[in-house]
C-alpha positions in Angstrom: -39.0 -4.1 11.9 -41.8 -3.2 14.0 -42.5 -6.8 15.3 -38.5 -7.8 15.4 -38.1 -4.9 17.9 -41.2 -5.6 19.9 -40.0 -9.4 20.1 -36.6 -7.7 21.0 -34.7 -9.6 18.6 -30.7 -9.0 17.8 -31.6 -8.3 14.4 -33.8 -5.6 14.9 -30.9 -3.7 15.5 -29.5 -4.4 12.0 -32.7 -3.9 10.2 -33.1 -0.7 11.5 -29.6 -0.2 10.0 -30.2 -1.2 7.0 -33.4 1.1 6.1 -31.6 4.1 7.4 -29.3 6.4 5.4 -26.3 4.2 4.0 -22.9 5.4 6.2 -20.1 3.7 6.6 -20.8 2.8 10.0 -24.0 0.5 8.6 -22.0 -0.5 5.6 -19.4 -1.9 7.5 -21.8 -3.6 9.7 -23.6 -5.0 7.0 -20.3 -6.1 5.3 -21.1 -4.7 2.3 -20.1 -2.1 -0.4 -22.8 1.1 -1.7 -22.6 -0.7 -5.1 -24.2 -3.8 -3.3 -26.7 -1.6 -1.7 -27.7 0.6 -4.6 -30.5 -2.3 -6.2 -31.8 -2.9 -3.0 -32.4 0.3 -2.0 -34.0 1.2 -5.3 -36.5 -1.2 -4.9 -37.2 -0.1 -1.4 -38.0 3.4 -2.8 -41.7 1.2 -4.0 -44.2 0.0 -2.2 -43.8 -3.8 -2.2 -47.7 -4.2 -3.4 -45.9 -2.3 -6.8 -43.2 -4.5 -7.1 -43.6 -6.5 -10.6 -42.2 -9.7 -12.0 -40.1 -7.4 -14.6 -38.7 -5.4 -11.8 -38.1 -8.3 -9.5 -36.4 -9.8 -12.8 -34.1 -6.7 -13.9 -32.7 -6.7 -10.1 -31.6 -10.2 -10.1 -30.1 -9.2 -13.3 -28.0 -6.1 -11.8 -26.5 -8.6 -9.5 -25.7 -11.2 -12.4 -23.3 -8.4 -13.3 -21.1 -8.9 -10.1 -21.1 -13.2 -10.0 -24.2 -15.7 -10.8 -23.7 -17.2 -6.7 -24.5 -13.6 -5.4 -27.2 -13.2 -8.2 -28.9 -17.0 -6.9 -28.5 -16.0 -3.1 -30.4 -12.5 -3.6 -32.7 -14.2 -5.4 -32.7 -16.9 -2.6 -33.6 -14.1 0.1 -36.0 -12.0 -1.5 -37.7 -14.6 -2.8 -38.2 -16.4 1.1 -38.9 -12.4 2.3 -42.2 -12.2 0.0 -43.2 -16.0 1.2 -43.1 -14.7 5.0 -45.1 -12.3 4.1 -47.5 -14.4 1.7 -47.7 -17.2 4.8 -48.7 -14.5 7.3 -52.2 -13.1 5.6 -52.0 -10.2 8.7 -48.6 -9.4 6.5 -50.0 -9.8 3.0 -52.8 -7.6 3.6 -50.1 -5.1 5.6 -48.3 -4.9 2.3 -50.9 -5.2 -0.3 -49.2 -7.8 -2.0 -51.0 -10.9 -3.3 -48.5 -13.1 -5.4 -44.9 -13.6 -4.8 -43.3 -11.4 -8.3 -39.9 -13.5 -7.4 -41.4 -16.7 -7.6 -40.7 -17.3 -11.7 -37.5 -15.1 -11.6 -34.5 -17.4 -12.4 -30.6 -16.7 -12.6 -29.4 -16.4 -16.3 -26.8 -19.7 -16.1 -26.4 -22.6 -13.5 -24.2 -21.0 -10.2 -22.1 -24.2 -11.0 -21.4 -25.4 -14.5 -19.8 -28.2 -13.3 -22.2 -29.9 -10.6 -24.7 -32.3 -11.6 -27.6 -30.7 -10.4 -31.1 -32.0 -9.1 -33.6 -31.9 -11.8 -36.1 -31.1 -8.8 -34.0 -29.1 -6.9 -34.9 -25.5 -7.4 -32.7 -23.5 -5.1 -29.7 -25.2 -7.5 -27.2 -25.3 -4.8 -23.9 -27.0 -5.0 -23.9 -30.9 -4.0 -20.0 -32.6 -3.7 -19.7 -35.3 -6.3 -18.8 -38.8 -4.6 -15.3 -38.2 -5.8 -15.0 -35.4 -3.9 -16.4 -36.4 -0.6 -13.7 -38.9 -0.8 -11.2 -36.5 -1.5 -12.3 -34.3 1.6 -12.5 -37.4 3.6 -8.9 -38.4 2.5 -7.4 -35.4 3.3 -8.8 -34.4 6.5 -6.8 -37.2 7.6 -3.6 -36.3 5.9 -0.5 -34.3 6.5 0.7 -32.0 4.5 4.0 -29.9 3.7 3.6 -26.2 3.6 6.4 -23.3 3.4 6.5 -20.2 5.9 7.3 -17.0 5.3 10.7 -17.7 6.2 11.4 -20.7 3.6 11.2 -23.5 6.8 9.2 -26.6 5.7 6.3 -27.2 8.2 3.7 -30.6 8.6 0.7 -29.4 8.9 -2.6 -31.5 9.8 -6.3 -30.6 10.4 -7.8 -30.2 14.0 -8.9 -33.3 15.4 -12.4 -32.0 16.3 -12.5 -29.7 13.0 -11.8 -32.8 11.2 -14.8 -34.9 13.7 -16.7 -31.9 13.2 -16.6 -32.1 9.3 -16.8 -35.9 9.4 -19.9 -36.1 11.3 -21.5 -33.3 9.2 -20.9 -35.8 5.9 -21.5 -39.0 7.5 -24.9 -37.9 8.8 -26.2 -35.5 6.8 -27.5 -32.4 9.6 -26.5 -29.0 9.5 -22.6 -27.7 10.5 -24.0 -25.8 13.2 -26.4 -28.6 14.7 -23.1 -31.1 15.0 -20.9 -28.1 16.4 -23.9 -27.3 18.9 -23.6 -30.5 20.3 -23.4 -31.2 24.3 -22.3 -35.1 25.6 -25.9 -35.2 27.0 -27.6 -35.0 24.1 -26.2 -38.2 22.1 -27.2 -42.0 23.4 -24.6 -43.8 21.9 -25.6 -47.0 23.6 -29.4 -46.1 22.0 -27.6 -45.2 18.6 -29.9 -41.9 19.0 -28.5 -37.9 18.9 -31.1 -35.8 19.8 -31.3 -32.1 18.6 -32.7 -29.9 20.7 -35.6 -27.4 19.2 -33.4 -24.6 20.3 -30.6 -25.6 17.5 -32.7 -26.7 14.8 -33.7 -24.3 11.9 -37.2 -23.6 11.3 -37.7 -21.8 8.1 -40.5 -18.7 8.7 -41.8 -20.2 5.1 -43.0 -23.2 6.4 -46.8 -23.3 6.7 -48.3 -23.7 10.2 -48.4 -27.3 10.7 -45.0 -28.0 9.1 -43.3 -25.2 11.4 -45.1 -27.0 14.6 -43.6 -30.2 13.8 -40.0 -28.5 13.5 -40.2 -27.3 16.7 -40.1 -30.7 18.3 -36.7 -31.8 18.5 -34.9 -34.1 16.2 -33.6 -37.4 16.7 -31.1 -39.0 14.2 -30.2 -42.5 14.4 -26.7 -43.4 14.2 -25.0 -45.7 12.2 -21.5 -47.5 13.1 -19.3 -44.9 11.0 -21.9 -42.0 13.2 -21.3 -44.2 16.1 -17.8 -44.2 15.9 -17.0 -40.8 14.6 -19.2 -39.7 18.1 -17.3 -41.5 20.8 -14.0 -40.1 19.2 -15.0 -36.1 20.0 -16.3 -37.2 23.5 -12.7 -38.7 24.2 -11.4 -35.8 22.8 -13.1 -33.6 26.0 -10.6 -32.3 28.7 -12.9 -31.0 31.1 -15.8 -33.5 32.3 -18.0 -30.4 33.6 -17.8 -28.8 30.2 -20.7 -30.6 28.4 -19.9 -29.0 24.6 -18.1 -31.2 22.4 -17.3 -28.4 20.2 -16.0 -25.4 22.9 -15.6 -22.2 21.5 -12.7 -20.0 22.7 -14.8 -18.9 25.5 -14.9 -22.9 26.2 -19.0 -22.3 25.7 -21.0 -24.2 22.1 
């Protein structure tokens, strides 16, 4: 908390909401019920040096109770919080702690019964099946019939730049917000080259040194036809030329 508020960082302000006294003023900031907070807070109540594997185990457990995705994404963020603090040895010697006592904890059952899952992928996380990437893909294009409230039959069809937006985030594989942060000057169609800055790429605080330098240089995917095309279709799509986001907010800002 100490170095978020020193680096004046937005979350400070909800970190310093969450240690406090639960009220509903931080539980509605944190979007979150007291029942969600109760495990937490009980581990809190230890120094993190005294945290064991067992302990680390029976919370994961407690949140098993309320649905296996919740359980896997607590795990998911405790487990990164203890590997901050391993990378840093400043940190781990701060909190005493020499091993990470998430690292072995695992979720009862699979999130997802029904995904074929990654033998080597750990976190587990859900992966669309080729099927259904070419269900998405159908539909984004379709129309479909829906009923008001008052009985009248409406046609209903997806945005054109939600449906580029989605497109582009299957057809070349970066992040939703990396495609929806993108500005005209930052794509060379003609190079087949979309350059993300450093500024909207994610670099993970778990990353050792030299891996975290390298993510700070900014990416450049090359584009393939479908890429290519999907592209030129959300810059036709801009109405003002001065506006350089491709994906304007409200505020008409990325």
């Amino acid at each position: 908390l100490a170095r978020q508020v020193k680096q004046k960082r937005p979350s400070a302000e909800l970190l310093r909401s969450f240690f406090s006294e639960p009220t509903e003023a931080t539980l509605e900031a944190k979007g979150c019920t007291r029942l969600e907070l109760k495990p937490v807070l009980r581990l809190l109540d230890k120094p993190a040096a005294n945290v064991t594997p067992e302990a680390a185990q029976k919370l994961v457990r407690s949140y098993e109770a309320r649905g296996l995705r919740m359980a896997q994404s607590a795990l998911e963020h405790l487990r990164a919080a203890f590997n901050v603090a391993l990378d840093d040895a400043t940190q781990a010697k701060a909190f005493g702690i020499t091993a990470n006592p998430f690292a072995r904890v695992r979720v009862s059952e699979a999130p997802d019964q029904d995904a074929d899952e990654d033998a080597d992928n750990e976190r587990g996380t859900r992966a669309l099946t080729e099927k259904e990437i070419a269900k998405l893909w159908q539909d984004l294009h379709a129309r479909t019939t829906v009923t008001a409230g008052n009985g009248a039959q409406l046609i209903v069809q997806v945005d054109a730049r939600t449906r580029i937006a989605l497109l582009l985030t299957l057809a070349t594989g970066q992040r939703v917000e990396q495609v929806l942060k993108t500005r005209v000057y930052d794509l060379d169609l003609k190079g087949r080259v979309w350059t993300i800055p450093t500024a909207h790429r994610k670099v993970r605080r778990t990353l050792r040194a030299s891996k975290r330098a390298a993510a700070k240089l900014p990416h450049r995917v090359p584009l393939h036809d479908l890429a290519v095309a999907l592209w030129n279709e959300a810059v036709s799509l801009r109405t003002n030329t001065e506006n350089p986001w491709l994906f304007p907010n409200m505020n008409k800002q990325g």
